[in-house]
C-alpha positions in Angstrom: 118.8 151.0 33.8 117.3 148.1 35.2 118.8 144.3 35.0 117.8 141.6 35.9 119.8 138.8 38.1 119.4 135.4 36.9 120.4 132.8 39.8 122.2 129.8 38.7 121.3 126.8 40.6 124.2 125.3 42.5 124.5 121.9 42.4 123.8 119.8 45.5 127.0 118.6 47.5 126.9 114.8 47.0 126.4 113.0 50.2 128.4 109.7 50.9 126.3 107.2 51.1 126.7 104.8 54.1 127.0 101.3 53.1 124.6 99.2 54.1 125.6 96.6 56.6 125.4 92.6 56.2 123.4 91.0 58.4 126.4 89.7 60.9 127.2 93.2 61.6 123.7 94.4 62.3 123.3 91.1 64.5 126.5 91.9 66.3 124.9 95.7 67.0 122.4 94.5 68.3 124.1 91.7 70.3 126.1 94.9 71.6 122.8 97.2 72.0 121.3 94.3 74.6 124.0 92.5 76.1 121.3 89.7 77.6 121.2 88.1 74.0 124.6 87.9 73.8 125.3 85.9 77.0 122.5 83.5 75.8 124.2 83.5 72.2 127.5 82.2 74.1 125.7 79.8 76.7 123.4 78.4 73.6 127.0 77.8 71.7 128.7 76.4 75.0 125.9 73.7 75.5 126.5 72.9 71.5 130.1 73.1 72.1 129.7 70.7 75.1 127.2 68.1 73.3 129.3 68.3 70.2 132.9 67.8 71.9 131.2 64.8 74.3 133.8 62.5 73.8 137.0 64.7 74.7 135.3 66.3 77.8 133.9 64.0 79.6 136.2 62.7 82.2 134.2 59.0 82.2 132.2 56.6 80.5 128.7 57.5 81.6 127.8 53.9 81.5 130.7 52.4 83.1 129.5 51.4 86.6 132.7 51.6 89.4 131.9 49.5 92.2 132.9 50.3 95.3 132.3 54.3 94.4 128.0 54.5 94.8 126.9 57.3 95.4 129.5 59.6 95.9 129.6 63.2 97.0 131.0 65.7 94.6 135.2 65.8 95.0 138.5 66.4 92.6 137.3 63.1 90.8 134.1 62.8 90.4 133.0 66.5 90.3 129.1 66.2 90.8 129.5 62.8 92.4 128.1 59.6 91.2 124.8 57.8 91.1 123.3 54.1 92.9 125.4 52.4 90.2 128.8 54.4 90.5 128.5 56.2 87.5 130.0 59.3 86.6 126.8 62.1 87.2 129.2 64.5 85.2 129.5 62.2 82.6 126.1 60.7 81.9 125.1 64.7 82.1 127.2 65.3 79.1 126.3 62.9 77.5 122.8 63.4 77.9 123.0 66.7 76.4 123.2 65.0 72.8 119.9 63.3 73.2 118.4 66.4 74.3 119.4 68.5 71.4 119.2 65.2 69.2 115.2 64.8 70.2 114.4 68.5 70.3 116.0 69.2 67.2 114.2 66.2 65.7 110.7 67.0 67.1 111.3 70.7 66.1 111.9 70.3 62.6 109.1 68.0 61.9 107.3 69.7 63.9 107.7 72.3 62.1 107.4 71.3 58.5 104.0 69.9 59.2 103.1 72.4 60.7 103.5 75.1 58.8 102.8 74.0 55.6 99.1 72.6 56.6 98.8 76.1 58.1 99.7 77.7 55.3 97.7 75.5 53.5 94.6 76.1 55.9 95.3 79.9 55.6 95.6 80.1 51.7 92.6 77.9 50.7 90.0 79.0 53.6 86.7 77.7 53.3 85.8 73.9 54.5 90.1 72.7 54.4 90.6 75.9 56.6 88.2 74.4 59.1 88.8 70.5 58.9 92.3 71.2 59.2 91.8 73.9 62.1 89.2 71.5 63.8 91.4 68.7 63.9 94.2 70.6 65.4 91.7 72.0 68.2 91.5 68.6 69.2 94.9 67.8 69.7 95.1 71.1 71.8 92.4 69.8 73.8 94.8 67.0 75.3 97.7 67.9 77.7 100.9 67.8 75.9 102.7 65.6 78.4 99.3 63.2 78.0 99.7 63.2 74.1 103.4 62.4 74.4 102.9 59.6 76.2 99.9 58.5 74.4 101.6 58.7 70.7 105.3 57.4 72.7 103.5 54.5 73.7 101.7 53.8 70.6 105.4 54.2 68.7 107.1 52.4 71.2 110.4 53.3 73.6 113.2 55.3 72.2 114.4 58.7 71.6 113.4 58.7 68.1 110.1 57.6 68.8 110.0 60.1 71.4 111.2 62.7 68.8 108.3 62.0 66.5 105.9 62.0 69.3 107.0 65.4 70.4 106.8 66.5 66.7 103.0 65.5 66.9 102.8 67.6 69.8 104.3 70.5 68.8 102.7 70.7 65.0 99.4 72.6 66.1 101.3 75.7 67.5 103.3 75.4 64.5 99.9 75.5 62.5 98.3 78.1 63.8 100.7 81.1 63.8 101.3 80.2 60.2 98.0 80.6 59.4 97.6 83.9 61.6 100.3 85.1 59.3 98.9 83.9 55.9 95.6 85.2 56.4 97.8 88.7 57.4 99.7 88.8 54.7 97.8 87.2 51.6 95.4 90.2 51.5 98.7 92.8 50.6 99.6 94.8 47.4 102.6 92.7 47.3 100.8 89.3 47.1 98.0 91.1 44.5 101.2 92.2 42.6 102.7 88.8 42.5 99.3 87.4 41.2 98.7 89.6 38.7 102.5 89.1 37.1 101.4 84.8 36.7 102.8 83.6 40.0 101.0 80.2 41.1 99.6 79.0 44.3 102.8 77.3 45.3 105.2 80.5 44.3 102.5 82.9 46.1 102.7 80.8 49.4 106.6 79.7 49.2 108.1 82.7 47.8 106.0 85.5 48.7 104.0 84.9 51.9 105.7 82.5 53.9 109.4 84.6 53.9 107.5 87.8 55.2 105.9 85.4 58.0 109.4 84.1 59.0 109.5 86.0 62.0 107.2 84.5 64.4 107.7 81.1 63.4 111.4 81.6 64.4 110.4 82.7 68.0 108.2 79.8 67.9 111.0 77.5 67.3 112.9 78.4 69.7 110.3 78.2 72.5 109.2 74.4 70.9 112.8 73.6 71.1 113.1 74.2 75.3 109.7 72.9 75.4 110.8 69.8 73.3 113.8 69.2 75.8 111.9 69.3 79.1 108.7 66.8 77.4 111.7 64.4 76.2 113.5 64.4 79.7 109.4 63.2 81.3 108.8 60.4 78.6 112.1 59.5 79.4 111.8 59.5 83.2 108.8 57.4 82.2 110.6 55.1 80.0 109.3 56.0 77.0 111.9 58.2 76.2 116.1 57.1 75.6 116.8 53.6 76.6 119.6 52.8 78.4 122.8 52.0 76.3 121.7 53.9 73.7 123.4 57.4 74.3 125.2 58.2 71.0 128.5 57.8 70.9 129.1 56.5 74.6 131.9 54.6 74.6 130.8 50.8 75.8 
């Protein structure tokens, strides 16, 4: 007699699954992966550190002028030396740092809003704004950036915030391209289509939808504006059309 075997299926071993891991551990992987971007996280925090903590490390008032000490060679007291005046080089180099991240910090971000949102803008609505817009920014790019700094500096005036905004002018047609690179990437995608067809608006489609998944690049882009920022301020200012003497925030006086 013949039978038949029937085969019971066995049921699949469950698997564990792995949690998934918040973004401070994946950063710290990676931070551990390439070791480079870790000793620039700790120097980019130690130049914070140092701007932030100006008051309690700097041996000197950076504007406090000791006569009799001009121009002296680095030793135990003064540790880079001191300038014509007798000032603390040490000091004034501390304290300088705050202007330099105050500026670049400024310039960036406003830099960057304008930017990015007429880029967007450009990106999104194509057609005769795409190309005034575009135009317009050609033409700044057709000046130097040093020569537009001091052009809009002088314009504005002396002073690190005027020097802030003139940098920001600068720095907004970088700003405005890649985030129109990326709109006219991304706005074309199911995910965008998808979003339109469930009621989103303009504003929603660009803010909420388009502009987080173009993120990426404008980051790097923020960074390299920020260093670029720095070194522009530190020529209007040789120029003096940048800081004004006396007026390094929180200098002691």
């Amino acid at each position: 007699m013949r039978t038949s075997s029937v085969s019971v299926p066995v049921p699949a071993e469950r698997v564990p699954t792995r949690p998934a891991q918040s973004a401070i551990a994946a950063m710290a992987l990676r931070i551990v992966r390439h070791p480079l971007g870790g000793i620039g996280l700790i120097l980019t925090c130690a130049i914070l550190l140092l701007a932030v903590l100006a008051p309690l490390l700097a041996p000197y008032d950076p504007i406090r002028q000791i006569h009799g000490r001009e121009l002296q060679p680095p030793s135990a007291e003064h540790i880079l030396g001191t300038d014509e005046f007798g000032r603390d080089i040490l000091s004034r180099i501390i304290y300088g740092s705050r202007i330099s991240l105050m500026v670049g910090l400024v310039a960036v971000l406003l830099g960057g809003v304008m930017g990015v949102t007429t880029g967007l803008l450009a990106g999104y609505e194509g057609g005769w704004v795409d190309s005034i817009i575009m135009r317009f920014y050609d033409g700044l790019l057709a000046f130097p950036a040093i020569l537009l700094g001091i052009a809009v500096a002088t314009v504005l005036g002396p002073g690190a915030i005027n020097a802030a905004i003139a940098l920001a002018i600068v720095s907004v047609p970088q700003f405005a391209r890649i985030a129109r690179a990326s709109m006219l990437t991304e706005k074309g995608k199911d995910y965008v289509t998808a979003a339109r067809a469930l009621g989103a608006g303009d504003r929603r489609l660009v803010f909420a939808h388009v502009l987080p998944n173009s993120i990426s690049p404008l980051v790097v882009q923020l960074a390299l504006a920020m260093a670029y920022a720095v070194l522009l301020e530190a020529s209007l200012s040789f120029l003096g059309l940048g800081a004004q003497p006396r007026t390094h925030p929180g200098a002691r006086c």
